[in-house]
ZARO-196438 format. One line per 4 residues: number of its first residue (from 1); their letters; for each residue y negated, z negated, x negated of C-alpha. Coordinates in steps of 0.5 Angstrom, whole numbers, plus 500, padded with zeros to 3 digits. Layout:
N
NUM	a	Y:Z:X  ... .
***
This chain:
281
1	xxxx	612:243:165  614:247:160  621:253:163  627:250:158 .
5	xxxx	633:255:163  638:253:167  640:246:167  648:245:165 .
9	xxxx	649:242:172  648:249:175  651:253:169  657:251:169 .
13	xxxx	660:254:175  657:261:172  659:259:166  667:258:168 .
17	xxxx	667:265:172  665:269:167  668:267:161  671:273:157 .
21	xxxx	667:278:161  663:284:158  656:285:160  651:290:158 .
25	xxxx	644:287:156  639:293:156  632:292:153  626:297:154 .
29	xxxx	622:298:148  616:295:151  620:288:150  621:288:144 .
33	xxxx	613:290:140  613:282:136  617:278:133  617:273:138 .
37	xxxx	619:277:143  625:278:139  628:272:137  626:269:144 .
41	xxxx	631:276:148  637:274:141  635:266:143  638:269:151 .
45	xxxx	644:273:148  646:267:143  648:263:148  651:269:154 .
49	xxxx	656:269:147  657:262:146  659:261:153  665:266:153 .
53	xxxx	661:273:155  661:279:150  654:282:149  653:288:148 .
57	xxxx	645:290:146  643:297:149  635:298:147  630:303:148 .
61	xxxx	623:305:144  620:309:149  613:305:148  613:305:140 .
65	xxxx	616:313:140  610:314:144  605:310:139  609:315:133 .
69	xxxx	608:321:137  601:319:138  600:318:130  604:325:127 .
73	xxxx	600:329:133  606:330:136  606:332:143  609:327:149 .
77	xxxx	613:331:154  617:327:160  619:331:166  621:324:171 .
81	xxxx	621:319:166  626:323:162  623:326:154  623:333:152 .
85	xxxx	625:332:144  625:338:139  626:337:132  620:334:131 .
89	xxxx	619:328:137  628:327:134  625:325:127  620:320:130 .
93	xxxx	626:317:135  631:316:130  627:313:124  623:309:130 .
97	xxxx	630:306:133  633:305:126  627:301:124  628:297:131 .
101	xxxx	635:296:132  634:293:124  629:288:126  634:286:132 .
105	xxxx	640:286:128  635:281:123  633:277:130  641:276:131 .
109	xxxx	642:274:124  636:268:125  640:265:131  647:266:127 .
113	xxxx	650:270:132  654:276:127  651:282:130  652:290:128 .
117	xxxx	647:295:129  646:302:127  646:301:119  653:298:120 .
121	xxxx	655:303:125  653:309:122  660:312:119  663:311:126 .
125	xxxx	658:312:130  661:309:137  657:314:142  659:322:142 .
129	xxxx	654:326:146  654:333:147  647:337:148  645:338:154 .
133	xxxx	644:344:157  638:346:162  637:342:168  635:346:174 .
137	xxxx	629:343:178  628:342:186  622:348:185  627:352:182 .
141	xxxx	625:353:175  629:350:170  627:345:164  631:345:157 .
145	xxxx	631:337:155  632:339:147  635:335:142  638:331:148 .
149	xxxx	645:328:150  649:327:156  655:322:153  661:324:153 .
153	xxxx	665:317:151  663:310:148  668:306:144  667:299:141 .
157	xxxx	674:295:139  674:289:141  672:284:135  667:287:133 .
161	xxxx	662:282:134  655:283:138  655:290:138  646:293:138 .
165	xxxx	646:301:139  640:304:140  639:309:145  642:314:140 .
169	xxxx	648:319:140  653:324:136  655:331:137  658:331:130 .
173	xxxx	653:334:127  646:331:129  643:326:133  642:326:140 .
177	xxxx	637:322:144  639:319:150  636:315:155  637:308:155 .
181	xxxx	638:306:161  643:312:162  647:309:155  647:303:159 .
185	xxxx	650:305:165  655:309:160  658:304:156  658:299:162 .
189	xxxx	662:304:165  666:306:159  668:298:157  668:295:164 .
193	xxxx	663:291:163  662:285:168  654:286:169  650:291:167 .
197	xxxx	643:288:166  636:291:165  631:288:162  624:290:163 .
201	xxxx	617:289:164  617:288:170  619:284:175  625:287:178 .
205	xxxx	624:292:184  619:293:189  619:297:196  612:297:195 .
209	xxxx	607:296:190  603:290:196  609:287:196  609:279:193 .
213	xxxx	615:279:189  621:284:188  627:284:193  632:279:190 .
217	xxxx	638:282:193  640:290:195  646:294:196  646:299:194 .
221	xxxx	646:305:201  638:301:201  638:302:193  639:310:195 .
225	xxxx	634:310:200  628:306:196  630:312:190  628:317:196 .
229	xxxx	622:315:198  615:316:196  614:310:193  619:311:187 .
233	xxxx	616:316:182  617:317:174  621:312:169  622:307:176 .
237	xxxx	625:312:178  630:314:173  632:307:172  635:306:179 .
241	xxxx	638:313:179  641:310:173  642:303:176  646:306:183 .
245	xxxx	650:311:178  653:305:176  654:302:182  658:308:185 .
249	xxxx	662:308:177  665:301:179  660:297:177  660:290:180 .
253	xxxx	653:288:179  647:290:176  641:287:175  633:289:174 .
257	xxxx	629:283:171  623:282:167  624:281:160  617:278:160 .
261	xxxx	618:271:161  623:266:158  630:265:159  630:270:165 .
265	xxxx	637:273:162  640:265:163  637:264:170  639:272:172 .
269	xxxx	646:270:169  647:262:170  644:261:177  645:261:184 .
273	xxxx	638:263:186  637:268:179  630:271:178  630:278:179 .
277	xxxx	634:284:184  641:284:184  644:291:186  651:290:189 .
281	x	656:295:192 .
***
């Protein structure tokens, strides 16, 4: 039989709780590589604004800057998930990202939902980032992450529709590349948001790569064990840091599920039983 989401009957209390909420909806660029993966994730987002949520996108290009780089003959460098972009590797993410967000403000507009993306805001970019500086590793060396950016605020009037932002942030001069998941805990922070949820390609989270489905609820002092231990490494790693910092900053809950299936989002947001992790305090 064919998945068609949450039955009104089991959306409607979910529905009345968080009408006029904020939530984050961050998508990896592995999510978004056709057309139909698209509108299917702008199907979800449509109807989280027609119940009363405000969305607000948050995205990534990982998969197809690594393609890109790939092609130029531009060498990919990542210390725990995280890229190290120089002049180079930051004109592919600008010109990958613009082109994505464009045809997901175009998946919005399909669905009728007035959304705003990196062309509309552009002259008053939302994101202000600085440089980052050397971080200095456990072996004691230090790495220079580059064109990089910590976020220093995220400001988005109420009214302005649904907001697209790629993981992109301005010093005043330049672009800085930010990691999307850490803009994504940054603007839910910043705007209070209900929920911050993580759309991946997997699952949700796993003790173990043997176990027969991800954990469906953790707090957040398990959450930090898990990060420690051996068994979570690379761009994992990096997003659970990011998932637990949101956590710690007042998050109430976030969300780890597969973007993958149809109607995950609905079913994480408007359902008792949800079908991915959920992270709380």
């Amino acid at each position: 039989m064919n998945d068609v989401g949450p039955l009104l009957s089991q959306a409607a209390p979910w529905i009345a709780q968080f009408n006029g909420s904020t939530m984050i909806v961050k998508f990896g660029g592995e999510l978004l590589t056709s057309a139909s993966r698209r509108q299917r994730l702008a199907d979800q987002v449509a109807i989280l604004q027609q119940c009363g949520i405000r969305p607000v996108i948050v995205h990534g290009a990982g998969k197809q800057v690594d393609e890109a780089c790939a092609a130029k003959g531009i060498s990919i460098q990542k210390v725990n998930g995280r890229r190290i972009t120089d002049e180079a590797t930051l004109g592919v993410v600008v010109e990958t990202l613009s082109t994505l967000n464009s045809q997901l403000v175009e998946a919005f507009a399909a669905r009728g939902v007035a959304a705003r993306g990196m062309a509309q805001l552009e002259d008053s970019w939302p994101v202000v980032a600085t440089k980052r500086p050397p971080v200095a590793q456990p072996d004691g060396s230090t790495v220079d992450f580059g064109l990089v950016g910590d976020v220093v605020s995220v400001a988005i009037p109420e009214g302005e529709g649904c907001i697209v932002l790629p993981c992109l942030g301005h010093d005043g001069t330049t672009w800085l590349n930010i990691n999307a998941d850490t803009l994504a805990r940054s603007a839910g922070v910043a705007l209070g948001a209900e929920k911050i949820l993580f759309l991946t390609g997997v699952s949700g989270v796993m003790r173990s790569l043997d176990d027969a489905g991800p954990i469906s609820q953790i707090p957040a002092s398990q959450l930090r064990d898990l990060i420690q231990s051996e068994g979570v490494t690379g761009g994992m790693k990096a997003k659970l840091e990011e998932c637990l910092k949101a956590i710690e900053q007042g998050i109430p809950q976030v969300h780890v599920i597969s973007g993958r299936e149809p109607h995950t989002l609905l079913r994480e947001v408007f359902t008792d039983e949800g079908c991915g992790t959920l992270i709380v305090p």
